[in-house]
C-alpha positions in Angstrom: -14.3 97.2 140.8 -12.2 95.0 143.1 -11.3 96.9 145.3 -14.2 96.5 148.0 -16.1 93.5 149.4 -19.0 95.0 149.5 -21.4 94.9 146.3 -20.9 91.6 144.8 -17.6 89.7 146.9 -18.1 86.2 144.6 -18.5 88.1 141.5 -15.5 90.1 142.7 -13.1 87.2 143.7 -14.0 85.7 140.3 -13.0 89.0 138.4 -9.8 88.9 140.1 -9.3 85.0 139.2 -10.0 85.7 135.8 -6.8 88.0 135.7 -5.0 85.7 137.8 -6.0 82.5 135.0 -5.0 83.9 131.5 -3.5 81.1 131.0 -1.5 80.7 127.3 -2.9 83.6 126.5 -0.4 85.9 128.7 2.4 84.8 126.2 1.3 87.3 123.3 1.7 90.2 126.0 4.8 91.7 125.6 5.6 92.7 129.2 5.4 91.1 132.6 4.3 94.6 134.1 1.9 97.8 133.1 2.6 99.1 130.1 4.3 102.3 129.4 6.7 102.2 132.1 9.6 101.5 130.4 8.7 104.4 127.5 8.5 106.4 130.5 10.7 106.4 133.0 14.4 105.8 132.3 15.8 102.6 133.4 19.6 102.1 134.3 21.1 99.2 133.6 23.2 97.1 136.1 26.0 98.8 138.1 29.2 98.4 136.4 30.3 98.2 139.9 28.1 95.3 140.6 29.4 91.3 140.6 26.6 88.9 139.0 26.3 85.5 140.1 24.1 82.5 139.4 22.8 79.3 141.2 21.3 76.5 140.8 19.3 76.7 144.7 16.8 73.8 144.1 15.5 71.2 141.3 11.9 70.2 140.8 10.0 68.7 138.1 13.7 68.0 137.1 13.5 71.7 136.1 16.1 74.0 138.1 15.2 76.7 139.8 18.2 80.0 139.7 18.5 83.0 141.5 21.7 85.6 140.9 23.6 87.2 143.7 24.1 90.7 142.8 27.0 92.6 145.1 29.4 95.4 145.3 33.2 95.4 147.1 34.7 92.6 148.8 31.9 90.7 150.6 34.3 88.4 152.2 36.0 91.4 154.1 33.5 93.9 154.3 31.7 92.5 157.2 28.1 91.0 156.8 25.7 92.5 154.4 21.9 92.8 155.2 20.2 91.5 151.9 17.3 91.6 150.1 15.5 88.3 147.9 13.6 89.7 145.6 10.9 87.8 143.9 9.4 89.4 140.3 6.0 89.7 139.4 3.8 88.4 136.3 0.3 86.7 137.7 1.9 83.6 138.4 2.3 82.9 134.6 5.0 84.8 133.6 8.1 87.2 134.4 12.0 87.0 134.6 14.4 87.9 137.8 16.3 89.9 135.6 13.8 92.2 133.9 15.0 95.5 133.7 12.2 97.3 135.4 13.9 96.6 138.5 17.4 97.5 137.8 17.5 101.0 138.9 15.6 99.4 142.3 18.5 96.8 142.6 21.5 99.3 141.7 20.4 101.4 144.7 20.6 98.6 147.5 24.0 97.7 146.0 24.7 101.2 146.3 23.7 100.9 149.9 25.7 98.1 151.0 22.9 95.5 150.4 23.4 92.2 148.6 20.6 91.4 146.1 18.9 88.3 145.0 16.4 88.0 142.9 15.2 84.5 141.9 13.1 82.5 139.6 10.0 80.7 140.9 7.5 77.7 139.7 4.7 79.7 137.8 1.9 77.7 139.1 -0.8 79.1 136.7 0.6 79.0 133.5 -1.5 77.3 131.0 -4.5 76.7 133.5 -8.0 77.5 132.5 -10.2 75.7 134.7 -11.5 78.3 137.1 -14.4 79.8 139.0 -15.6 81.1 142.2 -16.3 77.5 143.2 -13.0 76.1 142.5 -9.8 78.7 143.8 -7.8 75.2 144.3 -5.2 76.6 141.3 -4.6 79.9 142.8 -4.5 78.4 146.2 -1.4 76.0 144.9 0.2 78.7 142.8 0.6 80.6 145.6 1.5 77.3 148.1 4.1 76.8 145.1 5.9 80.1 144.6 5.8 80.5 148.5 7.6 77.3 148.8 10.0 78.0 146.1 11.0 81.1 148.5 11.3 79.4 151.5 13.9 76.7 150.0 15.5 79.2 148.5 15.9 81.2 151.6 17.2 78.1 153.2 19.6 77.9 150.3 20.8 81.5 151.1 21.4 81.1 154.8 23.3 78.0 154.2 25.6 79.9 151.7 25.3 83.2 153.5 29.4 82.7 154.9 30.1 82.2 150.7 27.8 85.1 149.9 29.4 87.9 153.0 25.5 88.1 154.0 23.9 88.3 157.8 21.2 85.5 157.5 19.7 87.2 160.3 19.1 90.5 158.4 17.3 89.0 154.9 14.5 91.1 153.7 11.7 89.9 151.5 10.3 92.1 148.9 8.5 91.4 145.8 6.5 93.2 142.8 2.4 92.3 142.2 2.4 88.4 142.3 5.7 88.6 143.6 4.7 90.9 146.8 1.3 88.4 147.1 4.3 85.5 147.4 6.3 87.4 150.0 3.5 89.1 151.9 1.9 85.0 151.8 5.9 84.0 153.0 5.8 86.2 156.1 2.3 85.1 156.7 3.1 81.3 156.7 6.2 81.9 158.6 4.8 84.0 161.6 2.0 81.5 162.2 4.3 78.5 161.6 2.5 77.1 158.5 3.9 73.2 157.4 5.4 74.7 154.6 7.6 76.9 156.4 9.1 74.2 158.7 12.1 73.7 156.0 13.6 77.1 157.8 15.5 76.8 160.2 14.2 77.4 164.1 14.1 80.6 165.1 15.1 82.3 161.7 12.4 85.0 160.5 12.7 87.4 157.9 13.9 91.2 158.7 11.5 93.1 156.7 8.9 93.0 153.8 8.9 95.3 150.9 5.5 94.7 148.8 4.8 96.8 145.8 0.9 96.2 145.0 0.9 92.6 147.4 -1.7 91.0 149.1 -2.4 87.8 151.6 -4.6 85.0 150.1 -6.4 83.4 153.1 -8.5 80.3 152.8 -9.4 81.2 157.0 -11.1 84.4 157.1 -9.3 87.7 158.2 -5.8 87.8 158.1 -4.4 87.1 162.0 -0.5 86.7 163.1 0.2 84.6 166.5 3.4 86.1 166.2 4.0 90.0 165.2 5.3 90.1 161.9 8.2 91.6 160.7 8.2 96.0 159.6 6.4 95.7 156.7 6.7 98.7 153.8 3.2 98.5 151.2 2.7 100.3 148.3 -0.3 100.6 146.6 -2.5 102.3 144.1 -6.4 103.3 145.5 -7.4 102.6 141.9 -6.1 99.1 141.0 -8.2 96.8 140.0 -5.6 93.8 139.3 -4.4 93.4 143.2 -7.0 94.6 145.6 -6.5 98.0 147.6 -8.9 96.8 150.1 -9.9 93.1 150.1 -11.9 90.9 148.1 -13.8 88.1 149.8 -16.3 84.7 149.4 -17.0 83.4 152.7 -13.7 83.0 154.4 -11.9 83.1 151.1 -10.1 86.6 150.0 -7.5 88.5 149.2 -6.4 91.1 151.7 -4.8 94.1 149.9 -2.4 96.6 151.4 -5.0 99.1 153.2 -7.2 96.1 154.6 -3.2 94.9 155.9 -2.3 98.5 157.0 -5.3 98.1 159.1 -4.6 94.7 160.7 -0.7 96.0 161.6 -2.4 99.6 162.8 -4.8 97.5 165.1 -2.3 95.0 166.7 0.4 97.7 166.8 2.7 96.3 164.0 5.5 98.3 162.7 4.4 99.4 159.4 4.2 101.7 156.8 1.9 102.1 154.0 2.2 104.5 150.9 -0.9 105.2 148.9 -0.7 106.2 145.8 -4.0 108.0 145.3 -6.4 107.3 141.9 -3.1 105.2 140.5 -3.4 101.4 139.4 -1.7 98.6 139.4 1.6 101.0 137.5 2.8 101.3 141.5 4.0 97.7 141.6 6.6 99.0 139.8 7.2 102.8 139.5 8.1 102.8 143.5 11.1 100.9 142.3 12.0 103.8 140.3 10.5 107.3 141.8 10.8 106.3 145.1 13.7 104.4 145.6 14.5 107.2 149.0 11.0 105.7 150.7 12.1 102.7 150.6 16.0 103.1 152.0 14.6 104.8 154.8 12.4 102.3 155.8 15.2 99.8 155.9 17.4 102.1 157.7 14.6 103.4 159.8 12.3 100.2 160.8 14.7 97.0 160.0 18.4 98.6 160.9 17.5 100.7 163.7 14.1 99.0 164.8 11.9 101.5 165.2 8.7 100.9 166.0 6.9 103.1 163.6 3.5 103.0 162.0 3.5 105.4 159.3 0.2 106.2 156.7 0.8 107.9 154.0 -1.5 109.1 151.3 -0.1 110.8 148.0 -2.1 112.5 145.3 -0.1 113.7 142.0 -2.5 115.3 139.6 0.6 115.4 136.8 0.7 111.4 136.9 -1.9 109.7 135.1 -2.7 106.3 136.0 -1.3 103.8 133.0 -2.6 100.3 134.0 -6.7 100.7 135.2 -7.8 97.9 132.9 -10.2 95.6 134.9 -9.5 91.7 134.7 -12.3 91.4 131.9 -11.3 94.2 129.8 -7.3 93.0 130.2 -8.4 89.6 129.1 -10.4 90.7 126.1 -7.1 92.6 125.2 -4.9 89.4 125.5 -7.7 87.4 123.1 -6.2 86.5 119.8 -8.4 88.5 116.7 
């Protein structure tokens, strides 16, 4: 199981790799998140109240890179909007910023006077193969790659934010299983002043994080900020086995899931706020975004509006929810394998 370091940590780190590299074979799945969901829950579609946008905010590998502006009223004369960037999820192989998993998420920030972003990224393991616990180099640049991709397109974003009726002081990252590992990574770069961050301008840092089933990859042992980070909201199920819970490490390589993070903030006296979904799987990076869409508007009122300095655990145990997605990495790859 991957959600300790303590039995087998290469073996573990591998596991989660082989998830992480399905390479072509991702493309006969038919979604980009745990099955069921959408038979399940119902799923709004875009506010009729809502104006849809679309931009070009960089070009590489002369392929360009979009995000849409989602917002509500007059930007222009309603005053400056906080605003969220939301990057989807997929394993770094696949995925779409307009799935509709996340519209019911995105209609209640619009309905809250928050402009939305979502945007596409580079998908940095799509097609490779080449992996083991001796060579992380692809998952260390598909992450270097998406978390780039976010940063120039946060640049883009405050450079537009007059156009777009946005504070640039107030943008919130949040992000959906690879997603939430980009913009948990983002914050992490940014608040110890990584190279790859320098692009931003000096002294912008992101308002908030909102990671549904995210984790840091470090390369340098335990996860450490030299500056506080920003009010961080994590969901997570104790059960998944796609994302760590905990952490999974080889030497001082590892992924650092939401409780090991929750510990870190707790420790250093970080403003946080952790929701643990007990016995779930890797389901809560996305049902949060429709069962507990008030969770997460209180946080932003509560820790990035206001600024309160809370730290708040919370674990949650609903026997009438079954768990939909506690395939390992193995047994999820064996699924994905052509007859």
């Amino acid at each position: 199981m991957l959600t300790t370091c303590h039995s087998n940590p290469a073996l573990q780190l591998l596991g989660l790799m082989c998830f992480l590299f399905l390479g072509n074979a991702w493309d006969a799945f038919p979604q980009t998140v745990p099955l069921g969901i959408d038979s399940l829950r119902h799923l709004d579609p875009i506010s009729t109240a809502a104006r849809k946008q679309s931009f070009t905010y960089a070009t590489k590998d002369s392929t360009p890179l979009m995000l849409d502006v989602y917002r509500t009223g007059d930007s222009l004369t309603a005053g400056k909007k906080p605003c969220v960037l939301f990057v989807f999820g997929g394993a770094f192989i696949a995925g779409r910023r307009d799935d509709s998993l996340y519209n019911n998420y995105f209609n209640s920030l619009l309905a809250h006077d928050y402009v939305v972003i979502s945007m596409s990224y580079r998908l940095g393991l799509k097609g490779v193969k080449n992996l083991s616990k001796y060579n992380i180099a692809p998952l260390q640049k598909a992450i270097a790659m998406a978390v780039e991709d976010v940063y120039d397109a946060t640049a883009w974003i405050i450079d537009h934010a007059g156009q777009l009726g946005l504070d640039p002081d107030r943008i919130i990252l949040s992000g959906s299983s690879s997603g939430a590992i980009t913009v948990l990574e983002a914050e992490y770069g940014r608040r110890n002043n990584k190279p790859s961050a320098q692009n931003l301008p000096v002294g912008f840092n992101y308002a908030g994080i909102v990671a549904f089933s995210g984790a840091i990859f470090s390369v340098d042992g335990a996860v450490k900020f030299k500056v506080p980070p920003a009010p961080t909201l994590l969901f997570h199920g104790t059960a998944d086995k796609m994302v760590p819970y905990e952490q999974v490490r080889f030497l001082n390589r590892g992924l650092f899931g939401s409780s090991s993070l929750a510990r870190t903030f707790k420790a250093n006296g970080y403003p946080y706020y952790i929701y643990r979904a007990e016995g779930l799987g890797h389901e809560v990076s996305v049902l949060p975004m429709i069962d507990h869409l008030p969770i997460i508007l209180d946080f932003l009122n509560q820790f990035v509006v206001q600024r309160k300095p809370y730290q708040v655990d919370v674990s949650f145990k609903d026997p009438t929810i079954k768990p939909m997605m506690l395939l390992t990495p193995k047994e999820l790859f064996k699924k994905l394998q052509p007859n």
